[in-house]
C-alpha positions in Angstrom: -0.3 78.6 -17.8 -3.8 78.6 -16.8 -4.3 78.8 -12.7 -6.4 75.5 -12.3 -2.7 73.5 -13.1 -1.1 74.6 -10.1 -4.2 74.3 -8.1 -4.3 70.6 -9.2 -1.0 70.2 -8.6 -1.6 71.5 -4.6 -4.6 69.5 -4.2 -2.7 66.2 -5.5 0.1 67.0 -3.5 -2.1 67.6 0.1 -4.5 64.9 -0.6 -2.4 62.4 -2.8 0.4 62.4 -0.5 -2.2 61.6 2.9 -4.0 58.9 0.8 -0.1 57.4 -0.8 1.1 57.3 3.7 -1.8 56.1 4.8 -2.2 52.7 2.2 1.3 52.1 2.1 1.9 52.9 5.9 5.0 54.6 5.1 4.9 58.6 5.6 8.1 59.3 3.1 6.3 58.0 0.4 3.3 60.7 1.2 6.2 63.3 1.9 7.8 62.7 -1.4 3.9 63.6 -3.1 3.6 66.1 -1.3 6.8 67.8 -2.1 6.0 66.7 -6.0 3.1 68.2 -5.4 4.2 71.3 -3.8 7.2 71.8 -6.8 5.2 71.4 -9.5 2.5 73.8 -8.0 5.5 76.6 -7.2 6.7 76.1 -10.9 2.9 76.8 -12.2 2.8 80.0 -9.5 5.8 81.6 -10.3 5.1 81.4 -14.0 1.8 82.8 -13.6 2.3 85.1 -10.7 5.8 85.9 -10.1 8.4 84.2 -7.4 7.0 86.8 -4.6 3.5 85.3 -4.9 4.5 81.7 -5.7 7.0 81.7 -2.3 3.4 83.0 -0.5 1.7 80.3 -1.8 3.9 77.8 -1.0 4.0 79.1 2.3 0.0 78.6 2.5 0.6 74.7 0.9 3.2 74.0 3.8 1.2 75.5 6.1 -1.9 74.0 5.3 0.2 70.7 5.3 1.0 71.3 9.3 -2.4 72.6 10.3 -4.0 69.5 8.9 -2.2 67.4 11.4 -3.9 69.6 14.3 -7.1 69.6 12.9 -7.4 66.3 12.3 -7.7 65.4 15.8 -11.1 67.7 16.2 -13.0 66.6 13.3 -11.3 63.6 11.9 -8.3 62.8 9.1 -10.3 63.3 6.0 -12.2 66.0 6.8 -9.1 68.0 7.8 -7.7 67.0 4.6 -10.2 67.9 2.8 -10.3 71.5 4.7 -7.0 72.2 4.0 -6.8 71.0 0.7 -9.7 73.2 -0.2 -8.8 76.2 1.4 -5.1 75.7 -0.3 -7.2 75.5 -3.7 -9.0 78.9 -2.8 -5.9 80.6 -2.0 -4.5 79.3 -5.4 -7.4 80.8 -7.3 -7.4 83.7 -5.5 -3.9 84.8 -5.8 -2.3 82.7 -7.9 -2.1 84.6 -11.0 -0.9 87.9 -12.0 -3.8 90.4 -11.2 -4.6 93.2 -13.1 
């Protein structure tokens, strides 16, 4: 699977699942993006790079999640977002296939 999948699939789930809470005003429905988001991601990790990185990477994509709540209250909701969500995507290229 090529790595940009599972990166898409992170960057849906952090930014899809903020934009899907904050139109609808109900914070499941982001949660349950986010969590698609975050499956579909692990499934493309752990093909590509093997359960030990994909649990890693999910542990960046969760934790991005909870830092974004912090940092939104020193630069704003989007731009945290957006920070997280990109440095989720880096992390993604960056380690989320096998390396040789």
């Amino acid at each position: 699977m090529n790595v940009l999948i599972p990166t898409a699939a992170a960057s849906a789930g952090l930014m899809g699942g903020y934009k899907i809470a904050r139109l609808t005003q109900v914070r499941a429905l982001g949660g349950v993006a986010l969590a698609a988001g975050g499956a579909a991601a692990f499934a493309g990790w752990q093909q590509n790079a093997g359960r030990a990185r994909a649990l890693g990477l999910t542990a960046v994509y969760l934790g991005a999640f909870g830092y974004s709540h912090a940092l939104h209250k020193k630069i704003g909701p989007w731009p945290a977002v957006c920070t997280v969500t990109g440095a989720t995507a880096l992390a993604s290229l960056a380690f989320g296939r096998e390396q040789k």
